[in-house]
C-alpha positions in Angstrom: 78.8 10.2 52.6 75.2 10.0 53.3 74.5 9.1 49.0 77.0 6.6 49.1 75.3 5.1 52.6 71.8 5.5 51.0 73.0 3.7 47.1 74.8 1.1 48.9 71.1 0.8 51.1 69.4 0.6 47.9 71.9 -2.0 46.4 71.4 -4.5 48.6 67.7 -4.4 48.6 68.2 -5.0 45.1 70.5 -8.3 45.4 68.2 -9.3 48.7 65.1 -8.6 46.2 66.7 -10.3 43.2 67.8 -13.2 45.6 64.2 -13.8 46.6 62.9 -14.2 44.1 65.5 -16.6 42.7 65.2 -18.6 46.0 61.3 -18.6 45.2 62.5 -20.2 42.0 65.0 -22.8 42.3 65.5 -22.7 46.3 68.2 -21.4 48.1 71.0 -23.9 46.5 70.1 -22.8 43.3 71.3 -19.2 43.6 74.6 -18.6 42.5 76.7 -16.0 43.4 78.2 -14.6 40.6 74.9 -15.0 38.3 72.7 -13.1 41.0 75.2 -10.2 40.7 75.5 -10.7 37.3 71.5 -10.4 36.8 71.8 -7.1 38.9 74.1 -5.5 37.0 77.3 -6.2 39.2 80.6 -7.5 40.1 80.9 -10.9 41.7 83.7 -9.0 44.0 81.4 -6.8 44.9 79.0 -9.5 47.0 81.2 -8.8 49.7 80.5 -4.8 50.2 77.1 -6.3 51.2 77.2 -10.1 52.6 79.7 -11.8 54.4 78.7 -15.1 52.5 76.2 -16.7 50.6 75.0 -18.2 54.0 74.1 -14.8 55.5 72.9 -13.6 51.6 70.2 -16.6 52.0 69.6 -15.0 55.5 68.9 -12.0 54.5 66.7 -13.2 51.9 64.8 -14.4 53.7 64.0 -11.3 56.0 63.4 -9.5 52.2 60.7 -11.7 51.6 58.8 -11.3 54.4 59.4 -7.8 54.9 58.0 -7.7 51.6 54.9 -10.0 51.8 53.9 -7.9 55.0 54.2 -4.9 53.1 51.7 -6.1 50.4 49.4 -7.1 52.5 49.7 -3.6 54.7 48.8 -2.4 51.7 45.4 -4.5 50.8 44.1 -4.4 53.7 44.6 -0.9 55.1 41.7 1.1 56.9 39.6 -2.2 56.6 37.7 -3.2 59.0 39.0 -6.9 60.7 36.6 -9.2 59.0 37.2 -7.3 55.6 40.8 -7.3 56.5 40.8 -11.2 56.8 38.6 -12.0 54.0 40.6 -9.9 51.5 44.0 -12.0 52.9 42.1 -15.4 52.7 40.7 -14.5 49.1 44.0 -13.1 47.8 46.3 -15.6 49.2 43.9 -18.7 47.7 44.1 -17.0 44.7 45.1 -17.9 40.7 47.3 -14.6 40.8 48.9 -15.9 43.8 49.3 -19.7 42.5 50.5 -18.4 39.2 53.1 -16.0 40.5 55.2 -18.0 42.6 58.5 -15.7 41.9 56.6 -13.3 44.3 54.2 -15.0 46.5 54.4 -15.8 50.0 57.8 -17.6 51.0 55.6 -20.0 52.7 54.6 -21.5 49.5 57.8 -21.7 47.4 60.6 -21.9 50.5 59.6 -24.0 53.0 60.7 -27.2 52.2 64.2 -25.7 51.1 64.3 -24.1 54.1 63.6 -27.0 56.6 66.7 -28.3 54.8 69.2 -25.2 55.8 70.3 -23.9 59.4 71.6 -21.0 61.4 70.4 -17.4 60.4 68.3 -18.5 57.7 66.5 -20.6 59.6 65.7 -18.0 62.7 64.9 -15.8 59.7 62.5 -18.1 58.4 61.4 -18.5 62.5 60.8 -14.8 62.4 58.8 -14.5 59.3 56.7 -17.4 60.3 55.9 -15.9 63.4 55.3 -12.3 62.1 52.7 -14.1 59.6 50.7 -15.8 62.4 50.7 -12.6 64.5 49.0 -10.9 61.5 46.4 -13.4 60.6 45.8 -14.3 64.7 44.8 -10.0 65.2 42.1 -10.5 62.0 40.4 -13.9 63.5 37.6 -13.3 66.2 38.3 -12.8 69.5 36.9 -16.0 70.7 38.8 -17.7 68.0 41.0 -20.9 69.4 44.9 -20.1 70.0 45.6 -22.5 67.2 43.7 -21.9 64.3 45.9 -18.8 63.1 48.5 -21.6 62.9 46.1 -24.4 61.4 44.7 -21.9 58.7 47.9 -21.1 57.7 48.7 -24.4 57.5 45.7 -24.9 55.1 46.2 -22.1 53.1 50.2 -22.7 52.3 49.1 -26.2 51.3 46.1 -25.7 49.2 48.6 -23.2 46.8 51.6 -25.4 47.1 49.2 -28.6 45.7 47.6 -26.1 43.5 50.9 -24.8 41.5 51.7 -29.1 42.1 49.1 -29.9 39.9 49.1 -30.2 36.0 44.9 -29.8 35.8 44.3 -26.3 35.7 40.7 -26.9 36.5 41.4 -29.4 39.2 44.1 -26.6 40.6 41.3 -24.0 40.1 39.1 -26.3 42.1 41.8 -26.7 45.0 42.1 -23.1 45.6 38.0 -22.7 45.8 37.6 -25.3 48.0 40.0 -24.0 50.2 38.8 -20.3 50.0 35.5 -21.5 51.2 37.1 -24.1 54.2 38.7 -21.3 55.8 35.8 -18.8 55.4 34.0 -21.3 57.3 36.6 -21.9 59.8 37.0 -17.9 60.4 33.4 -17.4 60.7 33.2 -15.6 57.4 30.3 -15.5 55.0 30.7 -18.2 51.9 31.7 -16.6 48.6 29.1 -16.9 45.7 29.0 -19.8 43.7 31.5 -19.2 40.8 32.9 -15.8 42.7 36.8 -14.6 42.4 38.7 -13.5 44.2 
C-alpha cells in the first residue's frame, strides 16, 4: 500500500511538473487534457485518479511551479550570506539563461497575465506563490529597506524578462536585462556589476 501511495505521489508531480511547464508555454487554456497525459505516458481516464478537473489540475500547477522556483533558489543561495544571497537572485533572475528558458523560469514571467484572466484556486494559488516570493526577496533586502520595495523590485525584475523574451533584438534584449541587473543593485544597496560582467 505504501508503493502504490508513494508511485501515485510521484505521478502526479509528474502531470503537475509536465503541466507547468506547458502552462509556462501556451498558458493555462492551452493545456489539454488528454495530450498532457498523453506526453506523460498515460491514460486520459486516468486524470481523474489525480485531479478532480482541469480547473483544480491548473491549481495545482500552479503550487508545482512555485514550490519549484523556491526550491531552486534554496538551492543557489544556500549558506550565503544575505547580500550574497540577494545578489545571486537579482543576477540569476535578470539573466539570458533565465530569459531563454521560459518553460522553467519563474511563473511570474510566463503566467501572470493568463492568470489575472482565471479565478478560484488557481488564483489563491497564484496569491500564495506571489506572496511566498516577496517574503523571500523582503528577508535578503536591508533591514532599513522600505516595506515596498520587495514588491517594486519584483515588479521590475518580472518586467525587464518579460520585455526581454518580448523583444526580437537580441542585443537590445541583452541590454534590457543589464540595465535592469544594475537598477536593482542600486535600489538594494548592492555594489554595481563590472562593465560587461555576467551573470
Amino acid at each position: 500500500m505504501r508503493y502504490a501511495a508513494e508511485h501515485k505521489d510521484e505521478t502526479r508531480t509528474k502531470v503537475l511538473r509536465a503541466a507547468a511547464s506547458a502552462m509556462r508555454q501556451h498558458g493555462p487554456d492551452g493545456v489539454g487534457v488528454a495530450e498532457l497525459m498523453r506526453s506523460v505516458g498515460l491514460t486520459h481516464g486516468g486524470f481523474y485518479a489525480h485531479f478532480r478537473n482541469k480547473d483544480d489540475l491548473v491549481a495545482q500547477a500552479v503550487t508545482q511551479m512555485f514550490t519549484d522556483a523556491g526550491r531552486k533558489w534554496d538551492r543557489a543561495t544556500a549558506g550565503l550570506p544575505r547580500e550574497q544571497a540577494l545578489g545571486t537572485y537579482i543576477d540569476r533572475y535578470l539573466s539570458a539563461t533565465h530569459r531563454d528558458d521560459a518553460s522553467r523560469g519563474c511563473p511570474l514571467t510566463s503566467v501572470a497575465m493568463d492568470l489575472s484572466r482565471q479565478t478560484g484556486d488557481a488564483r489563491a494559488a497564484f496569491d500564495a506563490g506571489v506572496a511566498s516570493l516577496l517574503a523571500r526577496l523582503s528577508a535578503w533586502l536591508p533591514a532599513d529597506a522600505p516595506a515596498a520595495l520587495a514588491s517594486s523590485v519584483l515588479t521590475e525584475m518580472v518586467g525587464a524578462v518579460a520585455l526581454a523574451r518580448a523583444v526580437s533584438d537580441k542585443t537590445l534584449s541583452d541590454q534590457i536585462l543589464a540595465a535592469a541587473r544594475q537598477s536593482v543593485r542600486q535600489r538594494t544597496a548592492l555594489p554595481a556589476l563590472a562593465a560587461g560582467a555576467m551573470p
